[in-house]
C-alpha positions as CSV (number, residue, x, y, z in Angstrom):
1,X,0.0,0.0,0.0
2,X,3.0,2.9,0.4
3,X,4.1,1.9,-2.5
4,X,0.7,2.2,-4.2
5,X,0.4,5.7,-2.4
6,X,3.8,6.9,-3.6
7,X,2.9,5.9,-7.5
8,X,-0.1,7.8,-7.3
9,X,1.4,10.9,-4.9
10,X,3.8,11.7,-8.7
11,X,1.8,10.1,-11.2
12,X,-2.1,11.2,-10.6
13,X,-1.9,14.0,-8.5
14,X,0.5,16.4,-9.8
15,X,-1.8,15.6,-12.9
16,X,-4.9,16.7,-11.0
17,X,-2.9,19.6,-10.0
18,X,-2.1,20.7,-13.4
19,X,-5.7,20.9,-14.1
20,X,-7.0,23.1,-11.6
21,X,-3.7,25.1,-12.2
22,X,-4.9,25.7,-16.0
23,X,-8.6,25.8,-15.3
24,X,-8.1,28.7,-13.0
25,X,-6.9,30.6,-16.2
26,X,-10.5,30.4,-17.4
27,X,-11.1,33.7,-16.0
28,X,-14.5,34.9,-17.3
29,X,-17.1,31.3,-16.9
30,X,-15.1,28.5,-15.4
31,X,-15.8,25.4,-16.8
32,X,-18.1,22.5,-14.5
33,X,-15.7,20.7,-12.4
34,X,-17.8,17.3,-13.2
35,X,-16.9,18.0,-16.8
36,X,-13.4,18.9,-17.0
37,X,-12.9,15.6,-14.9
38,X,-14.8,13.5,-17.8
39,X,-12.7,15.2,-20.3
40,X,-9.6,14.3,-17.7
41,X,-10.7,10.7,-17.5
42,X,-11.0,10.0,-21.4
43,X,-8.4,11.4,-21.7
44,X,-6.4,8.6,-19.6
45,X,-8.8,5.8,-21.1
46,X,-6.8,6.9,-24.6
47,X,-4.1,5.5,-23.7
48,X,-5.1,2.2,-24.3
49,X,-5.9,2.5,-28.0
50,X,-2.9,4.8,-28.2
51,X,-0.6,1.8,-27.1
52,X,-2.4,-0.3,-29.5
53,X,-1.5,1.8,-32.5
54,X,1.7,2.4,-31.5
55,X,2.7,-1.3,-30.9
56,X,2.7,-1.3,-34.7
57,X,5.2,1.0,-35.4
58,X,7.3,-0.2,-31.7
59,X,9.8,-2.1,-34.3
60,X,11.0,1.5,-35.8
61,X,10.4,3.6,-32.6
62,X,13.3,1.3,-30.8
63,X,15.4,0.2,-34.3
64,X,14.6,2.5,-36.6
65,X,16.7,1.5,-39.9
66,X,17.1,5.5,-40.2
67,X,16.6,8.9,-39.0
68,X,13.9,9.7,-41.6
69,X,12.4,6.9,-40.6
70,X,12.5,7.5,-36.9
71,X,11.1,11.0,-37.9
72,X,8.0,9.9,-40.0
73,X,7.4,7.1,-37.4
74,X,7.3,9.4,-34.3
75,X,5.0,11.9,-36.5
76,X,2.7,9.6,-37.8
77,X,2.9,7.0,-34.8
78,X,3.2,8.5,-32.0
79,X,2.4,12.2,-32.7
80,X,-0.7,12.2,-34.9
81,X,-2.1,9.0,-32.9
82,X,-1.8,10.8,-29.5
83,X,-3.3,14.2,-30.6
84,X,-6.1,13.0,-32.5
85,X,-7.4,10.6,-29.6
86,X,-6.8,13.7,-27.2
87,X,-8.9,15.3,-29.6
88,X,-11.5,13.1,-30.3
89,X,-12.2,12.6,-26.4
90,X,-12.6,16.5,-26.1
91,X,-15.2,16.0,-29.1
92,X,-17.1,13.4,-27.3
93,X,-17.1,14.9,-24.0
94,X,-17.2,18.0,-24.3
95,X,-17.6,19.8,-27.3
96,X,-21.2,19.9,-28.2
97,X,-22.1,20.6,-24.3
98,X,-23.6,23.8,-23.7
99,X,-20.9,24.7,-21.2
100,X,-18.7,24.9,-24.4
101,X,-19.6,28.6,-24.8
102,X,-16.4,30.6,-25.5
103,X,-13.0,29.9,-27.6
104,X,-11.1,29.1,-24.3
105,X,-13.2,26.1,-23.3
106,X,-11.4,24.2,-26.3
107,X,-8.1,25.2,-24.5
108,X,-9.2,24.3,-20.8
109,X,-10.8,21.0,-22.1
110,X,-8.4,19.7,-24.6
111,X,-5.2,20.3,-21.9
112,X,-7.4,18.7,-19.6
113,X,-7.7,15.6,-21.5
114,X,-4.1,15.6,-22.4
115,X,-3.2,16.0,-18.5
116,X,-5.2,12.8,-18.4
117,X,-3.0,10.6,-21.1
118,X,-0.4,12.4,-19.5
119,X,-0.6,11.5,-16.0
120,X,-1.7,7.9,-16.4
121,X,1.1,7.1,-19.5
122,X,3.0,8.4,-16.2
123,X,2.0,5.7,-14.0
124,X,3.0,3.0,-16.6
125,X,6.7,4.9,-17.0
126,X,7.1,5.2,-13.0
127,X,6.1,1.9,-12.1
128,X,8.2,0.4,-14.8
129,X,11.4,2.9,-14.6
130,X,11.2,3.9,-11.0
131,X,9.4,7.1,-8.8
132,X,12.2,9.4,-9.7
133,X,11.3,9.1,-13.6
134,X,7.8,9.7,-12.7
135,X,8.5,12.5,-10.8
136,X,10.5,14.3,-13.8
137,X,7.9,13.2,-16.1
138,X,4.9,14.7,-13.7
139,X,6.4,18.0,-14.7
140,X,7.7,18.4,-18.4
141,X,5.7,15.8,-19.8
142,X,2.8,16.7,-18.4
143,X,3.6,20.2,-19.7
144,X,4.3,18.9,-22.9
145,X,1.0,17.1,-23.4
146,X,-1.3,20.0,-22.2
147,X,0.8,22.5,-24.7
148,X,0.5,20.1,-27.5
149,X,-3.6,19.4,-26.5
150,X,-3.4,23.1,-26.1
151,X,-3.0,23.6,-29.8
152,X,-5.9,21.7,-30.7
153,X,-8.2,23.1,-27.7
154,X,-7.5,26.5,-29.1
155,X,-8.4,25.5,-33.1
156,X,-11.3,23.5,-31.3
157,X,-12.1,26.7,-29.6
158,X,-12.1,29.0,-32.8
159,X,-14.3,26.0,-35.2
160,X,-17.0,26.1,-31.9
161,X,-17.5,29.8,-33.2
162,X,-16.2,30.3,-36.9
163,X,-18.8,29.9,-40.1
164,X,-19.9,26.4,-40.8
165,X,-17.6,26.0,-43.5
166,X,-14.2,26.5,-41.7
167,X,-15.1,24.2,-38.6
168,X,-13.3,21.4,-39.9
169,X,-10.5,23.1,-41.4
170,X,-9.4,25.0,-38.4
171,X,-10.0,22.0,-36.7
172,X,-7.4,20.2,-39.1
173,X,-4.7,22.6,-39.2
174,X,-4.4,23.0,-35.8
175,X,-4.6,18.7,-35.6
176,X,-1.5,18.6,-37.8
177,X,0.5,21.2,-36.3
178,X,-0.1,19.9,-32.9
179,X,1.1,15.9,-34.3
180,X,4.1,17.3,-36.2
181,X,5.3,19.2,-33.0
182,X,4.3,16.3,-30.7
183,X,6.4,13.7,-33.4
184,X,9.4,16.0,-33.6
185,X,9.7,16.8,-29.9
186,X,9.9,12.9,-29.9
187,X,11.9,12.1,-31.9
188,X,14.7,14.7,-30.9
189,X,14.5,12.6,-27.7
190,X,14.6,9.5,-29.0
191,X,17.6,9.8,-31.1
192,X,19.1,12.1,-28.3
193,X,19.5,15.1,-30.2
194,X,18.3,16.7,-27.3
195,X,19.3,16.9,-23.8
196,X,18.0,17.4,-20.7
197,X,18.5,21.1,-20.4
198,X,17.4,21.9,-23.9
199,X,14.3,19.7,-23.0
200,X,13.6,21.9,-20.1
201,X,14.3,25.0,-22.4
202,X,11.9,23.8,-24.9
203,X,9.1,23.0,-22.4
204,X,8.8,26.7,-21.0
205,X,9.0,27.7,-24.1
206,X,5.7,25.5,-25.1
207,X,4.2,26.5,-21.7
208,X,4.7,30.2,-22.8
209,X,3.2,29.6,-25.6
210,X,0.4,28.1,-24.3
211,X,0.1,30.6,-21.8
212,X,-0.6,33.6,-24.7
213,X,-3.0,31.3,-26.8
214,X,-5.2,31.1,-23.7
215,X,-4.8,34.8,-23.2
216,X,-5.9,35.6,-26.6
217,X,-9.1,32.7,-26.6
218,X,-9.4,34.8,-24.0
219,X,-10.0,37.8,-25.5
220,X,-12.5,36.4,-27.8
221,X,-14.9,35.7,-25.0
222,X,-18.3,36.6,-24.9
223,X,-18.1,37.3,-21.1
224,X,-15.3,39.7,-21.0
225,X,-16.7,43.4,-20.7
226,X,-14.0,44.5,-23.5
227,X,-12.8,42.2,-26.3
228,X,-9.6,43.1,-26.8
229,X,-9.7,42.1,-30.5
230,X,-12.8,43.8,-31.1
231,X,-14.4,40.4,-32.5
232,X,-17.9,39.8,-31.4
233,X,-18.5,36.1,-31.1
234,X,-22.4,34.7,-30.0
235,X,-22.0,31.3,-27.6
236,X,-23.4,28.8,-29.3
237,X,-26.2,26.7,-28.2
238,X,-25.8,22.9,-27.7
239,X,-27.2,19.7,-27.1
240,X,-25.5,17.6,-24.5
241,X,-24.4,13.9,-26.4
């Protein structure tokens, strides 16, 4: 059992912590508790089709005959597997709820879902690799899954509110952008072009960056007395799935 408690005290709970950390940026209409925590939980049950995916391409992850090949493999998957479960668990959760009612709710959702995966890919690494990995991976990776969800919350965020017609495009580019980050990032680490220092370096930098997308989503809201970017945007009425 203090085993069990010590998994969990730097696997799960830094991950819970992460979320209230980045829901509290939701300044305007906080998203429900009870929700965020389904988007949370799917978020972690994708990890199971994510390892089955991925199990096809395990051959090149851990011999890849080549670079290029490492690259396309860690792009393709790891990159664009991971994201687009993230995503999809963000569309089935939460996206068509009524609480989805302003661009930052993609943000605060989609990081929430990638805290999930994040925190319960962690328990498998720490009770495999030892607590001190976990502990190290409670921090940047969990950063480096909510910045990467991040990037799809926020296109998520925009397609709730854009014409008809461009839904699925945002929705696309911002897919894609947020594999091919997620696949390079990985495979800089796995062919140890990157250290641990630069890693660090690159994860604030992806925090920062998440930090002034949910700034400007914010800026877009309906519920802020002065949009900033002088865009008028009308929350959008939903049925709950």
């Amino acid at each position: 059992m203090p085993d069990l408690l010590r998994l969990l005290a730097v696997t799960l709970i830094p991950g819970v912590l992460w979320v209230l950390y980045f829901h509290r940026k939701d300044k305007y209409e906080r998203e429900p508790g009870g929700l965020v925590a389904k988007a949370f939980l799917m978020g972690a049950v994708m990890i199971i089709p994510a390892g089955a995916v991925e199990s096809l391409f395990r051959g090149v992850l851990r011999n890849p005959p080549s670079l290029g090949a490492l690259l396309l493999a860690a792009v393709f998957g790891v990159g664009f597997v991971e994201e687009f479960l993230k995503y999809w668990a963000v569309r089935r959760v939460a996206y068509n709820h009524p609480a989805f009612n302003e661009p930052v709710d993609g943000i605060i959702y989609a990081v929430s879902a990638g805290l999930g995966f994040a925190a319960f890919e962690n328990v498998l690494y720490a009770s495999t690799m030892g607590l001190g990995v976990g502990l190290v991976r409670a921090v940047l990776t969990s950063l480096v899954h909510a910045s990467f969800s991040g990037i799809v919350g926020f296109g998520m965020g925009l397609a709730k509110f854009a014409p008809r017609g461009m839904e699925s495009a945002v929705i696309g580019r911002s897919l894609m952008l947020a594999a091919v980050l997620h696949g390079v990032y990985d495979f800089l680490l796995m062919s140890n072009l990157m250290n641990f220092y630069l890693t660090v370096l690159v994860v604030v930098v992806l925090h920062s960056v998440l930090l002034s997308r949910i700034r400007f989503a914010l800026s877009l809201s309906p519920f802020s007395r002065t949009n900033n970017a002088g865009v008028e945007i009308e929350p959008e009425k939903a049925d709950d799935e």
